[in-house]
N, C-alpha and C positions, 0 to 999 in steps of 0.2 A: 244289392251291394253296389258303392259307385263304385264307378269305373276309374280306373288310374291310368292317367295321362304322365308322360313323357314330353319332352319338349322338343323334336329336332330339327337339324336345321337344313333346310328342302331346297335353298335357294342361295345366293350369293350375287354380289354387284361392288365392283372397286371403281376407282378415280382415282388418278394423278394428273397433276397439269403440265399440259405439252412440255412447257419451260424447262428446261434442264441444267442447273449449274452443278459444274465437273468440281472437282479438287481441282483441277488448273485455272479455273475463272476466279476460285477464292486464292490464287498467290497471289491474283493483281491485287488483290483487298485487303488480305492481313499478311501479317508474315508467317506464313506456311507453306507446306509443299505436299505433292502429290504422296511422298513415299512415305512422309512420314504420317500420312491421314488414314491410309490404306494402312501399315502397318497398325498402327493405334486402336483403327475403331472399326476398320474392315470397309469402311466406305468409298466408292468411287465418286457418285454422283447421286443428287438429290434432286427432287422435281418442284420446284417454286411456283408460286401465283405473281404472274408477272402484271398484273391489274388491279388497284388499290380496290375496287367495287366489287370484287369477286372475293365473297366471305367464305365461311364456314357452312355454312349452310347451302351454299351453292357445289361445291364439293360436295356434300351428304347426297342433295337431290342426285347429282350425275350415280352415285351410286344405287340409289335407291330406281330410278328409271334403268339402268342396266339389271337389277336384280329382276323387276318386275318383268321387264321384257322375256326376260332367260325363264322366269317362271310361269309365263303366259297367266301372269293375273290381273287382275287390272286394279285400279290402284285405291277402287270402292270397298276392296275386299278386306282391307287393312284395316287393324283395326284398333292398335295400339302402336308408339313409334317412339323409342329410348335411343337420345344419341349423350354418348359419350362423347364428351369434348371439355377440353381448357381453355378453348378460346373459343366463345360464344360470339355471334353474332351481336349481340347486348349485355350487359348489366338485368337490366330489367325487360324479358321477354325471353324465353325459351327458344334456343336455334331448333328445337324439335317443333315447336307451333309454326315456324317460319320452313320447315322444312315440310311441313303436312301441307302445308297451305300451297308453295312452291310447285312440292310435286300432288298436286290434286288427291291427296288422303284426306278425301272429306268426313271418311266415318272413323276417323282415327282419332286418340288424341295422342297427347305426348308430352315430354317431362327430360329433362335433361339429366345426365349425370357427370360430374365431376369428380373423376379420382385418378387424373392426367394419366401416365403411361398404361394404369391398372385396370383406366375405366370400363374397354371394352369386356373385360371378364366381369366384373362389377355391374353392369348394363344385363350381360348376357344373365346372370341371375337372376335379375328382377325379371327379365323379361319370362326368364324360364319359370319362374315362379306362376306369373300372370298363365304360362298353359297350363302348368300341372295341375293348377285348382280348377280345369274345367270350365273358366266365364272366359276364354278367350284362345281365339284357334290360328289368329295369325299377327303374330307379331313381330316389326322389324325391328331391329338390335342395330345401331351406328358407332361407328368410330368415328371420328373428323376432328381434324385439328388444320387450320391454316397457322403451323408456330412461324411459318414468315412474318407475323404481326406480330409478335414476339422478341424475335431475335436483334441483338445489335449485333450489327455485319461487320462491325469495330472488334470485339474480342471473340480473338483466334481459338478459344477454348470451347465455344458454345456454336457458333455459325459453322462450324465443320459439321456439326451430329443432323442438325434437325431438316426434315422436310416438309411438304402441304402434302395431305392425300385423303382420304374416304376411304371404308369398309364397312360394308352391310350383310347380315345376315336373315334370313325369313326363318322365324321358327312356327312350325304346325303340331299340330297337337298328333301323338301318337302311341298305340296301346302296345308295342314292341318296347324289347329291352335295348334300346337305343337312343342318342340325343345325348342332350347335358344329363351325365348319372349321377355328379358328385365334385364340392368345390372345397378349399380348404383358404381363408383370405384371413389376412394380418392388417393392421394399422397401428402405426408410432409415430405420435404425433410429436414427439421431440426430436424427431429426423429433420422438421420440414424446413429451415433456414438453410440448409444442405444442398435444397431444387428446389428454388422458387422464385417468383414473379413478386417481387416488394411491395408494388403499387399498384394501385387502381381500380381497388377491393373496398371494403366501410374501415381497413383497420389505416388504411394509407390511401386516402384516394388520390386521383389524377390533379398535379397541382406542376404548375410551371417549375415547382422548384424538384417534383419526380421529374418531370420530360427532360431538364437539364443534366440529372445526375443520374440518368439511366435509368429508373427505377423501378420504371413499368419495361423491362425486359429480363428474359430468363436468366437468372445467375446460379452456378452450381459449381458442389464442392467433390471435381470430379473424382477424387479419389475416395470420398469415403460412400459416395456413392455405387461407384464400383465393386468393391466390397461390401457393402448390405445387401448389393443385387445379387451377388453370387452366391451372398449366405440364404438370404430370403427365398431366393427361388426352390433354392435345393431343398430346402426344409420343406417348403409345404409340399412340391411334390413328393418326397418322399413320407407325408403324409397322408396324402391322396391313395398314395401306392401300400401303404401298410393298412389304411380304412377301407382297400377293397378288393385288400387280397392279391395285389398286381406283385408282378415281378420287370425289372427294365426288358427282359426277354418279350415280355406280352404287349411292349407299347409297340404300334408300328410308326405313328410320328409325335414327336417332339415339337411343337409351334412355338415357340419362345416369344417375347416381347424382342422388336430388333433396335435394341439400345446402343451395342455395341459386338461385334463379332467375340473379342475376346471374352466379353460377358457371358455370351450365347454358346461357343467352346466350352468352358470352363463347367457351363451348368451341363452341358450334357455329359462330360468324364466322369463329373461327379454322379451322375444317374447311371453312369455306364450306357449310355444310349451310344450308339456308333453314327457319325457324322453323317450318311446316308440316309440316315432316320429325323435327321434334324433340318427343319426346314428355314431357309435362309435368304431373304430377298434384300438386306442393309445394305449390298455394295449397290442397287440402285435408287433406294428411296431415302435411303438415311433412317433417321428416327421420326418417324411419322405420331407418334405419340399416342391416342387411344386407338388411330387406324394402322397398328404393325400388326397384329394377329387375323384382325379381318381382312386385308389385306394380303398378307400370306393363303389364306384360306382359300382367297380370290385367287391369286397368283396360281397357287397348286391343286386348286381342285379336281383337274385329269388326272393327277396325280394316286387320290383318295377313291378307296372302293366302300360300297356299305359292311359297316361291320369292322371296319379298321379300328383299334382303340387310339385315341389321341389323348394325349396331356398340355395342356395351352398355358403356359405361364406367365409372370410378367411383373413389373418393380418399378415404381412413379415414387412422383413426389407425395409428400403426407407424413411419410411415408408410407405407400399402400404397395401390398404385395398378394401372392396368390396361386394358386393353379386350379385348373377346372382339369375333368376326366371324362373326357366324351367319345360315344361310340359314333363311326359316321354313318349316315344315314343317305338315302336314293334322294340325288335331288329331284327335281322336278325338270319338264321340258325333256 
């Protein structure tokens, strides 16, 4: 009979860069203020790339060398490497090839995934898949988004949310009822003019007359976005939770996607989760994009015992949406 594998996740490793811009450094920039940024979106301060040569990929590795370290493995041992991200080191060349190569995962390969705010759960499945069929015992899972390369620091609507950071996770193969158990994910693709990047893609590429008019930076229609995320989230976890028998009684934490506080509120009343149970790190990183859940992960991992049930949600552009149900597992080290 073969054996069935579980996917868990043994390790962890975050990044954010030193750099710090408060809500007070963006009123010298746009017209806004601190009370009403904190009120809005729950944010104090975000952590930037204050170095144009310091990509996406250089954030993944910083993660990916703290995970290993904390997992005492070395980095021969790897052996598959999925980074979610929106903002690739290239067009043409995978920031996961530039990230094996960087941080010495010479018996890895790697493959990128796009599906912006959603990706790390979207990552996390492939990746989880790659154990449970048996041909693969350790594989790292990335978030990374440098959206300072993104952002025009001109409109006040978009430069309050986002920050640069990294999240990584080790998954190893395991024959316990434990790891990623079960995921529930959406896509509407009539959403995506709502959160998106115009230019720079084959449908509009980078042309003097995009860099004049903005068009290779993020634009979004923050209100109806706000609204799909609170619809989207709730729906699938409360799919997750009806597909496996849960009750909100049985969840101990809630990881949200950290879009916005109000958005992160909202989805947990509706689950009936109580705010202690919901885990929350937006007033210092902003919206990190595929790295707000790995990151959180990172942030609160003394937090989490083996055996906790978690619910990981989250709501990007695509519109992509989702939740995963995972039981947590003994890391490593």
């Amino acid at each position: 009979m073969r054996t069935r594998y579980n996917a868990a996740i043994t390790a962890l490793g975050g990044y954010v860069p030193e750099n710090v811009l408060t809500n007070h450094d963006l009123e010298k920039m746009v017209d806004t203020n601190d009370e009403w940024i904190v009120a809005r979106t729950g944010i104090k301060e975000r952590r930037i790339v204050n170095d144009a040569y310091i990509a996406t990929s250089d954030l993944a590795v910083k993660a990916v060398e703290r995970l290993l370290n904390d997992a005492k493995l070395s980095p021969e041992a790897i052996e598959c490497v999925i980074v979610a991200t929106s903002t690739p080191d290239y067009i043409m060349v995978s920031t996961a090839s530039v990230v094996c190569e960087k941080a010495g995962l010479v018996n890895a390969w790697g493959v990128d995934s796009n599906a912006a705010c959603s990706g790390f759960l979207y990552a996390l499945t492939l990746g989880a898949s790659l154990i449970e069929g048996g041909r693969y015992k350790n594989v790292i899972v990335i978030g990374a988004d440098k959206n300072s390369a993104i952002i025009n620091y001109e409109d006040r609507n978009t430069c309050i949310l986002f920050g640069d950071g990294a999240g990584a996770v080790l998954l190893e193969q395991t024959t316990e009822h434990t790891g990623v158990i079960d995921n529930v994910f959406r896509t509407d693709g009539s959403g995506k003019e709502q959160l998106i990047v115009k230019a720079g893609g084959s449908m509009n590429p980078s042309s003097i007359e995009t860099v004049t008019n903005k068009l290779n930076y993020i634009t979004q229609n923050g209100r109806v976005v706000f609204k799909a995320a609170i619809e989207g989230m709730t729906q699938t976890c409360n799919e997750v939770f009806e597909r496996n028998d849960l009750k909100s009684s049985d969840v101990d934490w809630l990881v949200p996607h950290q879009a916005n506080l109000r958005i992160i509120q909202a989805v947990g009343e509706k689950l009936d989760i109580s705010t202690d149970h919901v885990k929350v790190n937006i007033d210092r990183y902003g919206n990190t994009t595929a790295a707000t859940i790995p990151l959180c992960l990172w942030d609160y991992k003394n937090d989490f015992k083996a055996g906790d049930k978690m619910i990981l949600t989250a709501f990007g552009a695509g519109f992509s949406w989702g939740a995963t149900y995972l039981i947590w597992s003994k890391l490593r080290g």
